[in-house]
C-alpha positions as CSV (number, residue, x, y, z in Angstrom):
1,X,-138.5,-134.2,-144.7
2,X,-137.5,-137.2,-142.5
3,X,-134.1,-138.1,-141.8
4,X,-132.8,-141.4,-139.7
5,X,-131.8,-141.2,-136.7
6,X,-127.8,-141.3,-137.7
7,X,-128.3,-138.8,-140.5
8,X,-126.0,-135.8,-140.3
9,X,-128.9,-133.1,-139.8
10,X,-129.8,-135.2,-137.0
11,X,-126.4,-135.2,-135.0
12,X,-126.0,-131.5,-135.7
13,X,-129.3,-130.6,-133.7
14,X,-128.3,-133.3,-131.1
15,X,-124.9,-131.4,-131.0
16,X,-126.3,-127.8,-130.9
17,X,-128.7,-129.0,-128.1
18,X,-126.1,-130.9,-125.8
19,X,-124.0,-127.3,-126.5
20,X,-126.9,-125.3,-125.7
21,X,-127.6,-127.2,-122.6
22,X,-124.0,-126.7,-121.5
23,X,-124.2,-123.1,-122.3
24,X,-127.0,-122.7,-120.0
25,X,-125.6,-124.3,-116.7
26,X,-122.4,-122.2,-117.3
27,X,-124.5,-119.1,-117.5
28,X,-126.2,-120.3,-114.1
29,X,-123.4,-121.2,-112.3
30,X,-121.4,-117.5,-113.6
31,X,-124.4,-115.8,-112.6
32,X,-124.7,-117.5,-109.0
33,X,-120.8,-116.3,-108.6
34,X,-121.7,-112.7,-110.0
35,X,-124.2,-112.4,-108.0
36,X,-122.5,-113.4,-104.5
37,X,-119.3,-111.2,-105.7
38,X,-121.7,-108.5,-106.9
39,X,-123.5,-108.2,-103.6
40,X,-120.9,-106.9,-101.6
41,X,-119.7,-104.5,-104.4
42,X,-123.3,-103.0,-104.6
43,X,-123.5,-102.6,-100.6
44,X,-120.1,-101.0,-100.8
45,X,-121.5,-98.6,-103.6
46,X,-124.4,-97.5,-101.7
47,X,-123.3,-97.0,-98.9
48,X,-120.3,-94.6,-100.5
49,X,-123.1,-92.9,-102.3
50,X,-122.2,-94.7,-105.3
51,X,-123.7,-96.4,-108.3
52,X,-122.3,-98.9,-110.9
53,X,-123.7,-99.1,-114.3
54,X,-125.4,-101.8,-115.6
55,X,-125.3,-103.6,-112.6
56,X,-126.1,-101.1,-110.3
57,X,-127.6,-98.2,-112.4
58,X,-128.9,-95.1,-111.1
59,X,-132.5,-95.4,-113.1
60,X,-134.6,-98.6,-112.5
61,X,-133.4,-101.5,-114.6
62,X,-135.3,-102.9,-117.4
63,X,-136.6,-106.1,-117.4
64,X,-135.2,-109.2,-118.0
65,X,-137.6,-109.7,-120.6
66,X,-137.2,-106.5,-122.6
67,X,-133.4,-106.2,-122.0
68,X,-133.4,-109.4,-123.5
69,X,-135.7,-108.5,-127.4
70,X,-134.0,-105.1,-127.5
71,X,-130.2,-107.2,-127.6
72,X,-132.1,-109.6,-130.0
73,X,-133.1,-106.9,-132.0
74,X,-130.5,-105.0,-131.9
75,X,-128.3,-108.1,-133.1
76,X,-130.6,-108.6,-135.6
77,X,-130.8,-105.1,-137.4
78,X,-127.0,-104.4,-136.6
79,X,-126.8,-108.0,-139.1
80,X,-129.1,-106.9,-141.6
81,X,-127.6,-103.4,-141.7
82,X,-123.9,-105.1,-142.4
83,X,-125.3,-107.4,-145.0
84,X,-126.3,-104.1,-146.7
85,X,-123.9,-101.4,-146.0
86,X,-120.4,-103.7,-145.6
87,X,-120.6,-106.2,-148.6
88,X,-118.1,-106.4,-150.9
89,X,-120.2,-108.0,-153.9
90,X,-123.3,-109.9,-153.2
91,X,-122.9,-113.2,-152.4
92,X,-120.2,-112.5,-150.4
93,X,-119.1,-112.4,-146.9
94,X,-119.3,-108.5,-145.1
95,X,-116.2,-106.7,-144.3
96,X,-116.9,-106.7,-140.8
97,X,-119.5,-107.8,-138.3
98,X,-120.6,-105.3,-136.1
99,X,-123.2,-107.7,-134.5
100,X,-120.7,-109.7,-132.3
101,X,-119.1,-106.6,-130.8
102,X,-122.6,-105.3,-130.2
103,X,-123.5,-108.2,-128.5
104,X,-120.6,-108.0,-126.4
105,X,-120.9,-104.7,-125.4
106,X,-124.6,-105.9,-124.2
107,X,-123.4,-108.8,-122.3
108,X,-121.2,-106.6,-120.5
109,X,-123.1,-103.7,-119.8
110,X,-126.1,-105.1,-119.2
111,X,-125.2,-108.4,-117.2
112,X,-125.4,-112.1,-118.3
113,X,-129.3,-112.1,-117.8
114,X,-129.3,-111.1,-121.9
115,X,-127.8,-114.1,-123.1
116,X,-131.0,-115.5,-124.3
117,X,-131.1,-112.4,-126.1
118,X,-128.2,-112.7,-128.1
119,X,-128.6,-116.4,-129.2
120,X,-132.1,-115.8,-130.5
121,X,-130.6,-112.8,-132.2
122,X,-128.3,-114.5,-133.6
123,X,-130.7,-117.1,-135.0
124,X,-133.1,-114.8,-136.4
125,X,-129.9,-113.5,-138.3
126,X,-128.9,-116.8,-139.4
127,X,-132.2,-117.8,-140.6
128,X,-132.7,-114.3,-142.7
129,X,-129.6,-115.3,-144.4
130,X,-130.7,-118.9,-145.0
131,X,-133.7,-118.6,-145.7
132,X,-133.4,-118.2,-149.5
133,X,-131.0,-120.7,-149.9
134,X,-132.5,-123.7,-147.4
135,X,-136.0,-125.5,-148.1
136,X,-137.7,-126.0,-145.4
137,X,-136.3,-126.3,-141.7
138,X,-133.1,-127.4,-143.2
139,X,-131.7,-123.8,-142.5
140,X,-131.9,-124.7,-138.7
141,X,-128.9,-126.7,-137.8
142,X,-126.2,-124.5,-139.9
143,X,-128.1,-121.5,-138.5
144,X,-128.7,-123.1,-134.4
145,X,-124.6,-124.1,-134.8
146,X,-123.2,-120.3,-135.7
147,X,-125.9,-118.8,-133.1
148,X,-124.3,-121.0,-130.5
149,X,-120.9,-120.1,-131.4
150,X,-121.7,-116.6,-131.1
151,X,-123.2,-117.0,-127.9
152,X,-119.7,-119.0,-126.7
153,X,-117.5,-116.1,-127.8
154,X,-119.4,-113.2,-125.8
155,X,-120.3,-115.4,-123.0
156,X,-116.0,-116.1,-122.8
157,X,-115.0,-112.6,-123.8
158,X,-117.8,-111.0,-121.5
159,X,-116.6,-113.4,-118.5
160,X,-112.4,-112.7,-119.5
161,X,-113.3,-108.8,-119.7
162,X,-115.0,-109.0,-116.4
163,X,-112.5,-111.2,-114.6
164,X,-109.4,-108.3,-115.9
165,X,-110.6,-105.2,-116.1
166,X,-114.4,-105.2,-113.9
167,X,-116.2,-102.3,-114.6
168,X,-113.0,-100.2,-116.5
169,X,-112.5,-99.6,-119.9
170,X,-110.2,-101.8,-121.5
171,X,-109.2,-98.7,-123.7
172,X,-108.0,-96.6,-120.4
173,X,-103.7,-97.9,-120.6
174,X,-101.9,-99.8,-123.1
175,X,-101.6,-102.6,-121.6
176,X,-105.0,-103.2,-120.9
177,X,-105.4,-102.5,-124.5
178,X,-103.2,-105.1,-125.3
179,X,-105.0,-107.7,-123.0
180,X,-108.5,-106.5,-124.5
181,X,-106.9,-107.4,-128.2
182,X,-105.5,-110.7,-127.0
183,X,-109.3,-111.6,-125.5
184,X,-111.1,-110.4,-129.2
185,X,-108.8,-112.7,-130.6
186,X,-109.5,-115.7,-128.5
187,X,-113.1,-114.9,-128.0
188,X,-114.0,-114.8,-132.2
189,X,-111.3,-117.4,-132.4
190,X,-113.3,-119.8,-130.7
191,X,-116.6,-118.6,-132.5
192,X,-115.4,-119.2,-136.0
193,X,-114.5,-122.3,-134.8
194,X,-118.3,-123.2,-133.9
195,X,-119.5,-121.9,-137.1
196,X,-117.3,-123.5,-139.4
197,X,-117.7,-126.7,-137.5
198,X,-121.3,-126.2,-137.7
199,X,-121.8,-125.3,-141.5
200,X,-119.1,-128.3,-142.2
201,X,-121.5,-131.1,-140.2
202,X,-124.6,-129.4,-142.0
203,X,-122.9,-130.0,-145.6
204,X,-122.6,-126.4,-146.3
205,X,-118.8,-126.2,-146.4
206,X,-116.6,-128.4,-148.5
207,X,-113.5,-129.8,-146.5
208,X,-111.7,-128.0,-149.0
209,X,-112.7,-124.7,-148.1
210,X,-112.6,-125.0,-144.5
211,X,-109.3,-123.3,-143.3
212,X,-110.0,-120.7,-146.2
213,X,-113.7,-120.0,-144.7
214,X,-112.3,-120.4,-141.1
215,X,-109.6,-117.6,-141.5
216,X,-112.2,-115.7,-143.7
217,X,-114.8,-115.7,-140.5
218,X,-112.1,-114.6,-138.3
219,X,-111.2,-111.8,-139.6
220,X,-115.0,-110.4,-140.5
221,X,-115.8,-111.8,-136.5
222,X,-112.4,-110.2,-135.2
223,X,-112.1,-106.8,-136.8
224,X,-116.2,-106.2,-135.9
225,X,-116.1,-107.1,-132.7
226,X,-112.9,-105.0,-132.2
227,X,-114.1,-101.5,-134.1
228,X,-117.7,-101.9,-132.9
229,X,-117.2,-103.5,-129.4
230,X,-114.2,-101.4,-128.8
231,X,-116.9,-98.0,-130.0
232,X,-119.9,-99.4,-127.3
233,X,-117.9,-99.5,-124.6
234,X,-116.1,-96.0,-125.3
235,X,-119.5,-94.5,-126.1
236,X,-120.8,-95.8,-122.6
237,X,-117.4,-95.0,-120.7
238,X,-117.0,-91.6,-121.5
239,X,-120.5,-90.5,-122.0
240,X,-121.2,-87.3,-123.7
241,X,-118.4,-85.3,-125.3
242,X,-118.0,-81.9,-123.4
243,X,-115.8,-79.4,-125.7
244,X,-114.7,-76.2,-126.2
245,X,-115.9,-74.6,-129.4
246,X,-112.3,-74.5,-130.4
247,X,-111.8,-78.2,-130.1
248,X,-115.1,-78.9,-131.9
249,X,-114.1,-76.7,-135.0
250,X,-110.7,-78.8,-135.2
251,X,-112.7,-82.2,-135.1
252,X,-114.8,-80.9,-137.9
253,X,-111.7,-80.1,-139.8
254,X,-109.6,-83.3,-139.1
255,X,-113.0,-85.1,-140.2
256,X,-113.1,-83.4,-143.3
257,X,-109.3,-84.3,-143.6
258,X,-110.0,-87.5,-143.0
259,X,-112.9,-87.4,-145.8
260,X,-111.0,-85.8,-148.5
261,X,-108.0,-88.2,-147.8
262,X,-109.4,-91.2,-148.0
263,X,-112.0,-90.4,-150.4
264,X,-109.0,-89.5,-152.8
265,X,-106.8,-92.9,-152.3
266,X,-110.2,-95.5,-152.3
267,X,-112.9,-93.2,-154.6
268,X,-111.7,-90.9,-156.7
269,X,-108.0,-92.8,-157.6
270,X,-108.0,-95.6,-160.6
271,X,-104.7,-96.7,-160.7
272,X,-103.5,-98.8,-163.7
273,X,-101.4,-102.1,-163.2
274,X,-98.3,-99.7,-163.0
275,X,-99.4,-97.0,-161.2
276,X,-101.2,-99.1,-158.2
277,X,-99.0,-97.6,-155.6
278,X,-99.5,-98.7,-151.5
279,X,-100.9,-95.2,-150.7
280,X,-103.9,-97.0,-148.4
281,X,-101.4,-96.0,-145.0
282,X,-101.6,-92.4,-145.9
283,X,-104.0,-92.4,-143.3
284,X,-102.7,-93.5,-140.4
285,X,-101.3,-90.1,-139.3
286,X,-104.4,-88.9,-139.7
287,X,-105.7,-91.5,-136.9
288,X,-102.4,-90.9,-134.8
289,X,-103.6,-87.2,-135.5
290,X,-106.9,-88.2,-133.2
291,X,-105.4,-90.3,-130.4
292,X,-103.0,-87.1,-130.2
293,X,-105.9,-84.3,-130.2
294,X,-109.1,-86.1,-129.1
295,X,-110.0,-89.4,-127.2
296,X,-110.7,-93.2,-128.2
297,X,-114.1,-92.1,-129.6
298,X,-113.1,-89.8,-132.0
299,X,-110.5,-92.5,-133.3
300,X,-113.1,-95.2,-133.5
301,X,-115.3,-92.7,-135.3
302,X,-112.9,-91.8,-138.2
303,X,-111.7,-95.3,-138.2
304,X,-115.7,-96.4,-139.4
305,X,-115.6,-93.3,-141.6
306,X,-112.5,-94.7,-143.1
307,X,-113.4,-98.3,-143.5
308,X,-117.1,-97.2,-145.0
309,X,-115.1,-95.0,-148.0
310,X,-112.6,-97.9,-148.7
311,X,-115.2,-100.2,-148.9
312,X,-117.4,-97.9,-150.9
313,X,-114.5,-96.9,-153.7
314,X,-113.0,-100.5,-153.9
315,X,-117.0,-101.6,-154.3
316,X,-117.0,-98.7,-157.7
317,X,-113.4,-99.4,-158.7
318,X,-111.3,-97.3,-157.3
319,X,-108.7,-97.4,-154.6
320,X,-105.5,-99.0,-154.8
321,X,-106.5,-102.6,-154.5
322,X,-107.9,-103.1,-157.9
323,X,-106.5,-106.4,-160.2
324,X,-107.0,-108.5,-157.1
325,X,-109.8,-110.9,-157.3
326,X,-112.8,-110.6,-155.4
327,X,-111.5,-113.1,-152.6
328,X,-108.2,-111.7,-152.4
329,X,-109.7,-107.9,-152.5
330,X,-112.5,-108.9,-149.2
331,X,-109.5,-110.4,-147.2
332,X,-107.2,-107.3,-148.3
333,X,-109.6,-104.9,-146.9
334,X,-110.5,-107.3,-143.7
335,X,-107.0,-106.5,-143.2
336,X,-105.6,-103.5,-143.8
337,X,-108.8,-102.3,-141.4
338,X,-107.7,-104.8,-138.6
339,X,-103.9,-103.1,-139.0
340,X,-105.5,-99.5,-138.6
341,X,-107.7,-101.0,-136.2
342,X,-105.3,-102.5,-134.0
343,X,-102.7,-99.5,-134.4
344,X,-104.7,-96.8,-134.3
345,X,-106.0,-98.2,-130.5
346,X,-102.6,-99.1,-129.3
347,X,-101.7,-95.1,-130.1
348,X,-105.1,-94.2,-128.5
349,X,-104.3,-96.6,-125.5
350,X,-101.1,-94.5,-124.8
351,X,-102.1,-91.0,-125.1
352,X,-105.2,-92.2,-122.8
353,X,-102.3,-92.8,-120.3
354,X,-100.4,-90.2,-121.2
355,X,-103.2,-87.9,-120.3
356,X,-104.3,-89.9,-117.0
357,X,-100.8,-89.9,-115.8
358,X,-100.9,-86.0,-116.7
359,X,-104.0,-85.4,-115.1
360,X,-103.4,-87.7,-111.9
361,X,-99.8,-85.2,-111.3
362,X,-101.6,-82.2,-112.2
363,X,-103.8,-83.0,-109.0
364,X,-101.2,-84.8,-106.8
365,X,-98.7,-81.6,-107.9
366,X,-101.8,-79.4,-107.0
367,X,-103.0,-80.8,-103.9
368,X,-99.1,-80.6,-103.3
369,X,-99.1,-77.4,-103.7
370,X,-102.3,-76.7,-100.8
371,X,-100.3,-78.4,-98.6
372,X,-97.1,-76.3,-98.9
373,X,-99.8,-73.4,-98.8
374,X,-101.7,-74.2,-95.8
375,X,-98.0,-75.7,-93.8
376,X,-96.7,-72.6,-95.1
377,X,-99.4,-70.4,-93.5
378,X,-99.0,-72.5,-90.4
379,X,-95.3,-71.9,-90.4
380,X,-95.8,-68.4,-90.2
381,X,-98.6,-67.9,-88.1
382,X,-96.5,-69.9,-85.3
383,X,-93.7,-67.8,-86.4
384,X,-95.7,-64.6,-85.9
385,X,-97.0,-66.6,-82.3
386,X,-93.5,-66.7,-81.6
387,X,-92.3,-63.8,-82.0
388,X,-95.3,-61.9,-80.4
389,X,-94.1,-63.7,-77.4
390,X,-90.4,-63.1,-77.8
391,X,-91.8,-59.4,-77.5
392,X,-94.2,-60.1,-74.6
393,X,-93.1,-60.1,-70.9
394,X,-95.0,-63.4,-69.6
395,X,-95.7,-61.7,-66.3
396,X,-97.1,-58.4,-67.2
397,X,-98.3,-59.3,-70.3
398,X,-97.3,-55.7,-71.7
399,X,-93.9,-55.5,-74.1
400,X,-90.4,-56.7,-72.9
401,X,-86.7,-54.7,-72.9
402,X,-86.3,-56.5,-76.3
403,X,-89.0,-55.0,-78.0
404,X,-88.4,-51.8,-76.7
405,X,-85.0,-51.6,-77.9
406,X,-86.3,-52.7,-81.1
407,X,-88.6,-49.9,-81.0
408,X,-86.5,-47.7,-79.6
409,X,-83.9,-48.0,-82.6
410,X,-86.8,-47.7,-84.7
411,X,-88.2,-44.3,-83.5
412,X,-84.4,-42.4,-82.5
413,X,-83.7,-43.2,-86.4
414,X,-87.0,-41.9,-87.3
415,X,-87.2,-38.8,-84.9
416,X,-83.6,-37.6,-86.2
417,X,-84.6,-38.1,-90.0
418,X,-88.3,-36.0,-89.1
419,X,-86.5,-33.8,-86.7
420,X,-89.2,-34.7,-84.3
421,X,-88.9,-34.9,-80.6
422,X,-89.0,-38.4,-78.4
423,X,-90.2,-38.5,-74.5
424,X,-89.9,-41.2,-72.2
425,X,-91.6,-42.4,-68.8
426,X,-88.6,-44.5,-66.8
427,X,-91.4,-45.5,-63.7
428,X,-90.5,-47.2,-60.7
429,X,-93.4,-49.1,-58.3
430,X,-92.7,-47.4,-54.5
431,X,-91.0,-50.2,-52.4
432,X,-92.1,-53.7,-54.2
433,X,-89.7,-55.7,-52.3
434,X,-91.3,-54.6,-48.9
435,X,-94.2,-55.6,-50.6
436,X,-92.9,-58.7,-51.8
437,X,-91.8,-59.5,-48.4
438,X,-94.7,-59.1,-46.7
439,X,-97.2,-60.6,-49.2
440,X,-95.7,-63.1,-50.9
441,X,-94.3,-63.6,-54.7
442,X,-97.3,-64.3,-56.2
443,X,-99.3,-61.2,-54.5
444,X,-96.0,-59.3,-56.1
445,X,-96.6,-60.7,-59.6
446,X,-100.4,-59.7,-59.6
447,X,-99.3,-56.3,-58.2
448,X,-97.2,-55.9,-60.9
449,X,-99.6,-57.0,-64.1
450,X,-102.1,-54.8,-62.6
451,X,-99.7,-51.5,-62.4
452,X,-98.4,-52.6,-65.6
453,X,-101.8,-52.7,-67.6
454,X,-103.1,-49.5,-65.6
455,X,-100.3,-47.8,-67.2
456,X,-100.9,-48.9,-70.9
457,X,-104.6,-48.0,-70.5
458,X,-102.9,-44.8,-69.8
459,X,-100.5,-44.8,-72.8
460,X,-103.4,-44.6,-75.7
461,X,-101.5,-43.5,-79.0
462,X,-100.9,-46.3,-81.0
463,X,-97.5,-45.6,-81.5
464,X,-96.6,-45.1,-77.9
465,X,-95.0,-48.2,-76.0
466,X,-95.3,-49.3,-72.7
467,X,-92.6,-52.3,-71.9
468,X,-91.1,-53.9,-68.6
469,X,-87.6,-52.6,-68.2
470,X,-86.9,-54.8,-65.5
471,X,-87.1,-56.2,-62.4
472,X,-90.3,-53.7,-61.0
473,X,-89.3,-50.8,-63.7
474,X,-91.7,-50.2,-66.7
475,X,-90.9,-47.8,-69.1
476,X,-92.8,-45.5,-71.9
477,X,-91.3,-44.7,-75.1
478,X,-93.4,-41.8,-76.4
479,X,-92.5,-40.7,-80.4
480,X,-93.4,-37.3,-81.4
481,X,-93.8,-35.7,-77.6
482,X,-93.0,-32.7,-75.8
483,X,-92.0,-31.9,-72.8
484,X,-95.7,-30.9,-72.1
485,X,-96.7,-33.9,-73.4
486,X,-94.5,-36.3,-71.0
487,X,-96.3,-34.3,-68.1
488,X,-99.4,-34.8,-69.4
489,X,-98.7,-38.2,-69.7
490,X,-97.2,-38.9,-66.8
491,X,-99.7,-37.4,-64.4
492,X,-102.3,-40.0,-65.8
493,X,-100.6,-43.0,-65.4
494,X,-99.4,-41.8,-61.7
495,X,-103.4,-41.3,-61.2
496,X,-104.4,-44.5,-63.2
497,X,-102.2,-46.5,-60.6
498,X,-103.7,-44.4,-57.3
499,X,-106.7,-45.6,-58.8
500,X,-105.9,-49.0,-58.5
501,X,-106.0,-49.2,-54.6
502,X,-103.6,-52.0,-54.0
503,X,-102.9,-52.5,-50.8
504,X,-99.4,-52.0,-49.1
505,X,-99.3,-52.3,-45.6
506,X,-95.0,-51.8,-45.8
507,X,-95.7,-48.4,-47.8
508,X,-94.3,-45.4,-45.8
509,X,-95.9,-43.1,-48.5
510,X,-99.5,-44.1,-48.4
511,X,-101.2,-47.0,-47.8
512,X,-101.4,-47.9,-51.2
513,X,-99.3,-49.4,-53.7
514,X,-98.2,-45.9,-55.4
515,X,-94.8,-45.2,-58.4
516,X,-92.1,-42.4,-59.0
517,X,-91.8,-41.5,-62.6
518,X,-88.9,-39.6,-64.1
519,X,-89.7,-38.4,-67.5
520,X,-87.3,-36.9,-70.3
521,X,-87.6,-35.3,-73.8
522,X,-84.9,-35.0,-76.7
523,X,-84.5,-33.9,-79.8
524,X,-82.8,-36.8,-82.1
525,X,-80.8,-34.3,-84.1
526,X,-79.2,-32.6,-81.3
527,X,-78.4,-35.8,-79.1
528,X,-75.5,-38.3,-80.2
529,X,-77.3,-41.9,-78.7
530,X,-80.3,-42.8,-77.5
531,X,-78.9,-43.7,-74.3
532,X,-78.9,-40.0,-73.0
533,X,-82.2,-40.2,-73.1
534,X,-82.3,-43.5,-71.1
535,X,-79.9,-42.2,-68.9
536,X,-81.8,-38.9,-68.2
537,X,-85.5,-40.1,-67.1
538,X,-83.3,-42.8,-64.7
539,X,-81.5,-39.9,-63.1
540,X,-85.0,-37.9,-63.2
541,X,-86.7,-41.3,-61.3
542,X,-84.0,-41.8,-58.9
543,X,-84.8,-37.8,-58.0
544,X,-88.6,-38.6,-57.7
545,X,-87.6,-41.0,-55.1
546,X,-85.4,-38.7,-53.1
547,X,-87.9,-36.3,-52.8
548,X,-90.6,-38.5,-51.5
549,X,-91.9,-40.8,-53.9
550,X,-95.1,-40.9,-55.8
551,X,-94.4,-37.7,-58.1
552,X,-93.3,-37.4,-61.4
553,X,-90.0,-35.1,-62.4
554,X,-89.5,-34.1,-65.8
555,X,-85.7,-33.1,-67.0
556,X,-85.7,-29.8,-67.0
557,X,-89.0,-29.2,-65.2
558,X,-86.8,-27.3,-62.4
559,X,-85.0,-24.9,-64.9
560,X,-88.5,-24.2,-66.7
561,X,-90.0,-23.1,-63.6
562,X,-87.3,-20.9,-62.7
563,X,-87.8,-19.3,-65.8
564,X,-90.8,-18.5,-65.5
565,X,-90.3,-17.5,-61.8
């Protein structure tokens, strides 16, 4: 059929065209910025080991060409399935459109290379539904009009969603849910706004009817692109649901809850004119019940199981919205599922924070917690450094008089309490300051280590001690010993030190460095302070000395011999 050149149809097509047209250099000129904003993002990924999703996935994109049919078909089939499974009464408008939010979810997943996909989809749609009702290619305009306004709401709710949240899910915090509700709105806002405006130039819509059909398209374009938009992108951020068997056992009773519930307020309830009660909330503790116990997902999920039975009963007569007319009953539905919708992701939205926050000082409290362990351990590995060397004589390198009183407090207390007996070794190196004199301070310090260690190589019970009394004085505290036993040990360390071979020149003994030991042995019990012992092997030294030096003279060695004289 020919029309002039000023005929409605005519300006229609010119109209969809000039829009098409500027749909396209808008898509060119976003996807020269993506792809120059993209670039470095990539790089950054890769080189951090990295991959984004969609953009930069880790299996080999598909082709332009293919991405491009499946999100026409997809759009297609996720229309036909809406005009059979979410319709009121035929003839009617569906519930909901899942179409636009699937397309949306495409757009951003996949990139803006699939907008030719979506706008043939959405024409195929358009001409299925017009086909019956249309002669010839007058379905065209009406259906090019709606196909571009549904290519102008995801290409401005794919570019807003981009530009906030990048690559996040808009579900993650409240407020971001709040933004991604504001953007559904604007987004199908402006789509209805094509459509309308396209079915009103094509004669299909009485002036009468057009705020009516507008608001009507709204809310089947808002509340499907916010359940099944809202459920792509939640399925794609948080992949596949890894639970406990205990957790899946409580979402197959809460879903069987949810099933009963709603099942007894929409399928199995006829309510009279007085007993039509508003019951259809009862289920929103139910969905609190699921942002509380599982994630977005599982929310989304029983909010489609919930919509499908409502539907369903109100479609056999039942539920609580009965007496309304048919108009009334679609737009009652449309909203009471955008309320649920709208509240149940806000709830969802917080407890998704909730839980992040929780997580995020669960790991900050944790990794807190490593760092008081590790400084901790530092702490008392420097005080254990410490200490060794407040019990270390820097010069010999063998125990100073600090530890060996320590030590010997420790042992008297234990000898009396065992009745045990304690020797000691008070040793004395044969005129040091001669030697000192003669070859230097530093000769006298390595003279001193050397005597010193010769001595603890001598001393090899663990619980013996060999510390520097002072100035050239090194003592041995010897725990469960005899009198036998001090010998003993005393005649090694005065050979371990001949040994040595250290020259001294000022030595009127021999012409090496040689020691006097005085050695002493109590019994604990039977002596009132450990100083008597101290005091005895320095009286028992200071006789070593008189008699000529390089000896050793136990207490009581004299009257022992006599004895057995």
């Amino acid at each position: 059929m020919l029309r002039g050149a000023d005929s409605p149809t005519t300006m229609t097509l010119d109209a969809a065209f000039l829009a098409v047209a500027a749909a396209t250099r808008l898509w060119a000129e976003i996807e020269q910025y993506q792809s120059a904003a993209i670039s470095g993002t990539v790089l950054r990924s890769v080189r951090k080991g990295r991959f984004m999703r969609g953009i930069a996935s880790s299996s080999p994109a598909l082709p332009d060409w293919l991405a491009m049919a499946l999100v026409a078909a997809g759009y297609w089939l996720a229309s036909w399935l809406g005009d059979q499974l979410l319709l009121l009464e035929q003839g009617m408008d569906s519930v909901v459109w899942p179409q636009p939010g699937l397309a949306l979810a495409a757009m951003i997943l996949l990139g803006w290379r699939v907008w030719p996909g979506v706008l043939l989809g959405a024409l195929a749609s358009e001409a299925w539904r017009w086909r019956t009702t249309l002669d010839g290619m007058n379905w065209l305009p009406p259906a090019l009009g709606v196909a571009v306004g549904v290519l102008a709401q995801t290409l401005l709710g794919a570019w807003l969603m981009r530009r906030y949240f990048g690559r996040r899910n808009p579900l993650d915090s409240f407020s971001q849910c709040i933004a991604f509700n504001v953007i559904i709105v604007v987004m199908t806002l402006l789509g209805s706004l094509i459509g309308t405006a396209a079915l009103y130039f094509s004669h299909l819509l009485p002036q009468k009817e057009l705020v009516s059909r507008l608001c009507l398209w709204w809310l089947c374009n808002g509340c499907g692109t916010l359940l099944f938009g809202s459920l792509c992108l939640n399925v794609y951020h948080q992949g596949r649901s890894r639970q406990s068997r205990d957790v899946w056992y409580e979402m197959l009773a809460y879903f069987g809850m949810v099933t009963l519930l709603t099942a007894g307020l929409f399928v199995w309830w006829h309510p009279t004119v007085d007993t039509t009660y508003p019951l259809d909330m009862l289920v929103l503790p139910l969905v609190a019940w699921a942002a509380f116990r599982f994630t977005t997902r599982e929310v989304l999920m029983a909010l489609l199981l919930i919509m499908w039975l409502a539907l369903w009963g109100t479609r056999h007569g039942g539920g609580p919205y009965l007496g309304y007319s048919a108009y009334s009953t679609l737009v009652i539905l449309q909203t009471y599922i955008g309320i649920l919708t709208l509240v149940s992701l806000g709830v969802s939205a917080l407890m998704s924070e909730q839980r992040k926050i929780k997580a995020e000082l669960s790991q900050q409290q944790e990794r807190l917690e490593q760092q008081v362990r590790i400084r901790t351990l530092a702490l008392e590995q420097s005080h254990a450094e410490v200490l060794a060397l407040s019990r270390v004589d820097p010069v010999t390198g063998i125990a100073n008089r600090r530890c060996f009183e320590e030590s010997l407090d420790g042992e008297w207390r234990r000898a009396r309490r065992l009745g045990t007996s304690l020797g000691m070794l008070m040793i004395d190196i044969d005129f040091f300051k001669l030697y000192n004199d003669h070859y230097g301070h530093v000769s006298g310090d390595y003279c001193l280590r050397e005597v010193a260690q010769a001595i603890r190589s001598s001393v090899r019970r663990p619980q013996d001690l060999v510390a520097r009394y002072g100035g050239e004085e090194i003592i041995c505290l010897l725990p469960d010993t005899a009198e036998d036993g001090v010998i003993y040990v005393g005649e090694a360390v005065l050979e371990a030190v001949r040994e040595l071979q250290l020259p001294h020149a000022e030595s009127t003994v021999a012409p090496y460095v040689t020691i006097s030991i005085g050695g002493a042995c109590v019994l604990p019990r039977d002596v009132a302070d450990s100083r008597q012992l101290i005091e005895a092997a320095d009286r028992e030294l200071y006789r070593a000395k008189q008699q000529g030096r390089n000896r050793i003279i136990v207490a009581g060695e004299d009257q022992r011999a006599a004895d057995d004289a």
